[in-house]
C-alpha positions as CSV (number, residue, x, y, z in Angstrom):
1,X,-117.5,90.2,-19.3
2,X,-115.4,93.6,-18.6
3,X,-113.2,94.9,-21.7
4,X,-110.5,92.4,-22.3
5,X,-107.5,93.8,-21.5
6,X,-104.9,91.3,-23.1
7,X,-104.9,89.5,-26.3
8,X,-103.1,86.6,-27.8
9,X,-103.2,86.6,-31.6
10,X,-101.1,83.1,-32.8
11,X,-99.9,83.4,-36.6
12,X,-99.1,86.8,-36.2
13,X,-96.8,87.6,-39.0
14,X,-99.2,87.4,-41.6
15,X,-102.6,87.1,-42.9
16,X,-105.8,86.7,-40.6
17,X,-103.5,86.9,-38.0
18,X,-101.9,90.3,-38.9
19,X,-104.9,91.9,-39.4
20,X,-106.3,90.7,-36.3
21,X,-103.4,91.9,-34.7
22,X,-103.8,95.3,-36.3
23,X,-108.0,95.5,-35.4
24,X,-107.2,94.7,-31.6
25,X,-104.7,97.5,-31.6
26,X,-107.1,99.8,-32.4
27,X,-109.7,98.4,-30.5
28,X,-107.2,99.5,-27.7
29,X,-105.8,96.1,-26.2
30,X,-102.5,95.0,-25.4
31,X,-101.0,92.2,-27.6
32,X,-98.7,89.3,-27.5
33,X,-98.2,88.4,-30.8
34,X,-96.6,84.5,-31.6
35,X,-95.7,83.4,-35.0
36,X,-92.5,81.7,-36.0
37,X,-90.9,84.9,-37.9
38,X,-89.1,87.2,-35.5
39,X,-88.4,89.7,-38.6
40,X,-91.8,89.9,-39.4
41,X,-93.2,90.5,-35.8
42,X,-90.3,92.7,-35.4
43,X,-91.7,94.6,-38.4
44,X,-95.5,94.5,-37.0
45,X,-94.5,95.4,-33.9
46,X,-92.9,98.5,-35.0
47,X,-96.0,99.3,-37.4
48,X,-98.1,99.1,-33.9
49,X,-96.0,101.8,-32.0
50,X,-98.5,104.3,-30.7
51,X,-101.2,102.1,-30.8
52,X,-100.9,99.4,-28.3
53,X,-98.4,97.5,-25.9
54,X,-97.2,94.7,-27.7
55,X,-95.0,91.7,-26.7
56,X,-93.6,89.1,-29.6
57,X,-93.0,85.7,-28.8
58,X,-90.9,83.5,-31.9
59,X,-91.9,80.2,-30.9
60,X,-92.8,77.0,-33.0
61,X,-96.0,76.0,-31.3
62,X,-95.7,72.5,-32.4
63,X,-93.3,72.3,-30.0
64,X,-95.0,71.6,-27.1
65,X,-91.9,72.0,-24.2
66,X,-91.2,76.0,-26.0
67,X,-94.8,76.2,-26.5
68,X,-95.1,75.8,-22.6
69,X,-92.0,77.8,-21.7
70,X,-93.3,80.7,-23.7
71,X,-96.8,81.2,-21.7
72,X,-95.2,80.3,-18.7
73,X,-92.9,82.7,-19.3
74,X,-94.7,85.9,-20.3
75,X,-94.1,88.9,-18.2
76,X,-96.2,90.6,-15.6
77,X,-98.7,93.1,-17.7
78,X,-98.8,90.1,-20.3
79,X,-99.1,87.3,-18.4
80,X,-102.9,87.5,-17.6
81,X,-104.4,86.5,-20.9
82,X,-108.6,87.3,-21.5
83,X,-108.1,86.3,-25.3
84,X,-106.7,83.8,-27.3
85,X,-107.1,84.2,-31.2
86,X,-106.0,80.2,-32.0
87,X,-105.4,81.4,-35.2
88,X,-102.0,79.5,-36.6
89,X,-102.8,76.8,-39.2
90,X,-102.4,75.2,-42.4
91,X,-102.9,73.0,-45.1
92,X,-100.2,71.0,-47.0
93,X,-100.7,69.4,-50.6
94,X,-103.7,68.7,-52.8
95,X,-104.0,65.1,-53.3
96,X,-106.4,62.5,-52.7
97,X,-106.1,60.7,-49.1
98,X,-104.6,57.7,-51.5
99,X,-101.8,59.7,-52.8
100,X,-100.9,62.1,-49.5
101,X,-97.8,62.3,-47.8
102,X,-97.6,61.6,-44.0
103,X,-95.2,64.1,-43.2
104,X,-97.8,66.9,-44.2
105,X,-100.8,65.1,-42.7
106,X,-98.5,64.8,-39.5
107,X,-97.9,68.6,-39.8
108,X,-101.5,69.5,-40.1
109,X,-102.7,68.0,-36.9
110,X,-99.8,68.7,-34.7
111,X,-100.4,72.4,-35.8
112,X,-104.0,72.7,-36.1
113,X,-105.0,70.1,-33.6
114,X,-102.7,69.5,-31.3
115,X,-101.1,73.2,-30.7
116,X,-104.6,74.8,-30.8
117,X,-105.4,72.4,-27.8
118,X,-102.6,72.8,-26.0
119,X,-102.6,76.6,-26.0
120,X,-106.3,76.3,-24.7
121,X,-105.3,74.0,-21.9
122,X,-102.2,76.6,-20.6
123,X,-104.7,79.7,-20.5
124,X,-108.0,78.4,-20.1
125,X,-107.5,77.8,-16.2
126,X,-106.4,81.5,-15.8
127,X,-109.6,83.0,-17.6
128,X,-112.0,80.5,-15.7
129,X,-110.2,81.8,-12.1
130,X,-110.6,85.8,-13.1
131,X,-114.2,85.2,-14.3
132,X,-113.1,86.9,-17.8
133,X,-112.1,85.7,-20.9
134,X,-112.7,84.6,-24.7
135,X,-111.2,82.2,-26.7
136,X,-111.5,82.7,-30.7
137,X,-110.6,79.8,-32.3
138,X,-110.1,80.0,-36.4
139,X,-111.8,77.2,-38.2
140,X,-112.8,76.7,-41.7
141,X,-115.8,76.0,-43.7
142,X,-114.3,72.7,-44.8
143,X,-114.7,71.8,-41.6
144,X,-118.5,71.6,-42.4
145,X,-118.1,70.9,-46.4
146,X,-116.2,68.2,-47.6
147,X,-113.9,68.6,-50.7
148,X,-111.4,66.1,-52.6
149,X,-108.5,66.9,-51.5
150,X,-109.8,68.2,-48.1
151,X,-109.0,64.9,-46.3
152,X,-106.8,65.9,-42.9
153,X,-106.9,69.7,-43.4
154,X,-110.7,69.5,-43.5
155,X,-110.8,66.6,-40.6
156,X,-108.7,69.3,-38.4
157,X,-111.2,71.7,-38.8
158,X,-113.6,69.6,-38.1
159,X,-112.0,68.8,-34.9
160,X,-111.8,72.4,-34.1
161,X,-115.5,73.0,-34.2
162,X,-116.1,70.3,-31.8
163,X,-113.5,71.4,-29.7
164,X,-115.6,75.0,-29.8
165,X,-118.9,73.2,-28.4
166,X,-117.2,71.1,-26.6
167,X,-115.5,73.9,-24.7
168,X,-118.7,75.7,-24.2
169,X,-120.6,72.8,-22.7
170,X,-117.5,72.9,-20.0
171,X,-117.3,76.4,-19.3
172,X,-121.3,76.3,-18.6
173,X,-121.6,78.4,-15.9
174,X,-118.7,80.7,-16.1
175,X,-118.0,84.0,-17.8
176,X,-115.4,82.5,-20.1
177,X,-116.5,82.8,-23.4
178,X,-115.6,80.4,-26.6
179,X,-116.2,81.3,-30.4
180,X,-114.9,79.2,-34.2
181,X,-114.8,81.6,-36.9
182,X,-115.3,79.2,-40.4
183,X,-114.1,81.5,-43.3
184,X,-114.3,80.3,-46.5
185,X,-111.6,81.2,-49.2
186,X,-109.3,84.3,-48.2
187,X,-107.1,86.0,-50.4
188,X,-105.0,89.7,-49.2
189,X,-101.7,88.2,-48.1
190,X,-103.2,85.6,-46.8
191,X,-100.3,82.5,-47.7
192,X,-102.8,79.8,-47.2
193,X,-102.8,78.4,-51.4
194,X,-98.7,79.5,-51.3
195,X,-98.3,77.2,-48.3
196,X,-100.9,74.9,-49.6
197,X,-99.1,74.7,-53.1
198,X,-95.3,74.1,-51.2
199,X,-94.5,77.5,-52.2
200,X,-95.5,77.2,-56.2
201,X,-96.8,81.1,-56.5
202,X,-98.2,79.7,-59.9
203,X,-100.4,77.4,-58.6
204,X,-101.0,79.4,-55.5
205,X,-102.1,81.9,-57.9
206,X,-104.6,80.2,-60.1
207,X,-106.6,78.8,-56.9
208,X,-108.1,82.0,-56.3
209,X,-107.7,83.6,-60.3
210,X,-110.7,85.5,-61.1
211,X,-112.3,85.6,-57.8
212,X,-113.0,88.0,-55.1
213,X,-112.1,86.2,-51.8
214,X,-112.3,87.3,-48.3
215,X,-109.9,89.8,-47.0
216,X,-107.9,89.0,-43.7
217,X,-109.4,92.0,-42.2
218,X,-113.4,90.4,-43.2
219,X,-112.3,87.8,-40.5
220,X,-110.6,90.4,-38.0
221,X,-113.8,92.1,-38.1
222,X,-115.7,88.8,-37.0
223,X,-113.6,88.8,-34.4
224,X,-114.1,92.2,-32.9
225,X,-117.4,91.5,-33.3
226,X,-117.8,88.4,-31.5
227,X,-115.9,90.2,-28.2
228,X,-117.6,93.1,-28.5
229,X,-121.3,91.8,-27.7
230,X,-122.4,92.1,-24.3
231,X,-121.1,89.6,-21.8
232,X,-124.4,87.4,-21.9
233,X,-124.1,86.4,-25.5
234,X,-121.3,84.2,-26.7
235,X,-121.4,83.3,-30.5
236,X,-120.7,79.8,-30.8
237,X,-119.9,79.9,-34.9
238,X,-119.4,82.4,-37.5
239,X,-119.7,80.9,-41.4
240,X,-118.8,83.2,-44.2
241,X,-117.8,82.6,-47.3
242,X,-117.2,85.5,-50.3
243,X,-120.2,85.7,-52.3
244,X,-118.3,84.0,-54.7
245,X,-117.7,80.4,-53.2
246,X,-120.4,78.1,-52.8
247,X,-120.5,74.0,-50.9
248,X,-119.9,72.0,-52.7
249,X,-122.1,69.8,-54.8
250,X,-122.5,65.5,-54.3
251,X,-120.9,63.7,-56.8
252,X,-122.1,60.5,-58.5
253,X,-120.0,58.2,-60.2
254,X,-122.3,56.7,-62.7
255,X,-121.0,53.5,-64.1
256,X,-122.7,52.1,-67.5
């Protein structure tokens, strides 16, 4: 494949997102960069002056009529994606599959399942026809690991490393490329555990007290990485977790 030319980073304003954001810029790419937040890609934008072309998009991609308007809408010199960075996603509450709320499990897959899809579906034709293109989708080692507590989040993720393979098996003799990136715990300004948490900073806090997490940039470098090798290899998965997590252990419930 030739050197991308366009990128589309979702989740921009923060996070894995920013600092993927920030790594393509340097890497020399133009960007259109989607989160929610127009003050914060406003302010990203501005910190990327001088560095790369960059359009911002404020859509909510769980809505899937905007979600369509805005890529169908994007300008000449943007229009022509060759990456997508399905990076938007979240995780809502704590609780056992027993005790969860429907509203955040609803939120989980219309984000991380549904939207990812769907942004797949409006580019993917456009890479296959111009014979270039990658698309980086952002999973999660609970994808692979399950956790108490994991239940939808974790089943999303799942979902989004089949989709990966799946993809691949379908763009079997094309030059379109397809990656999942499963990071483990990340910390920087990362707002995963504040989301996670509904906003309680003290909780947030104590998920990741005492340890030294990934840094939004360790996964911006996996992505640079995975474009950057030669247009015959395409990385189906990257793991990585800081040195500090570990999979979880079986549990037994030994009853006397």
């Amino acid at each position: 494949m030739t050197k991308p030319e366009t990128a589309l980073v979702t989740g921009a304003s923060a996070g894995i997102g920013r600092a993927t954001a920030i790594a393509l810029a340097e890497r020399g790419m133009k960007l259109v960069l989607v989160a929610r937040r127009e003050d914060r890609l406003a302010a990203l934008e501005k910190s990327l002056q001088g560095k790369a072309e960059c359009l911002t998009v404020s859509v909510d991609i769980t809505d899937p009529a905007s979600l369509e308007g805005a890529i169908r809408g994007l300008p000449d010199g943007f229009a022509d994606i060759d990456v997508l960075v399905n990076n938007a996603g979240l995780a809502l509450g704590l609780g056992n599959a027993q005790n969860a709320d429907w509203n955040d499990w609803s939120t989980m897959i219309e984000t991380n399942c549904s939207a990812a899809a769907h942004l797949i579906q409006l580019l993917l034709p456009g890479m296959v026809a111009r014979a270039r293109g990658h698309v980086i989708n952002v999973g999660s080692v609970a994808g692979s690991y399950p956790y108490p507590g994991g239940n939808i989040y974790a089943a999303s993720k799942a979902f989004i490393e089949a989709l990966t393979l799946n993809l691949k098996a379908d763009l079997f003799g094309t030059a379109v490329r397809v990656t999942n990136i499963e990071p483990g715990m990340v910390g920087g300004d990362s707002e995963f555990s504040l989301v996670r948490n509904k906003g309680n900073a003290e909780s947030a806090a104590k998920t990741r007290q005492g340890l030294a997490t990934l840094e939004p940039e360790d996964i911006a470098d996996c992505v640079t990485w995975a474009l950057d090798r030669p247009g015959r290899v395409n990385i189906n998965r990257i793991e990585l977790m800081p040195t500090a997590q570990a999979p979880g252990r079986m549990a037994y419930d030994r009853k006397s």
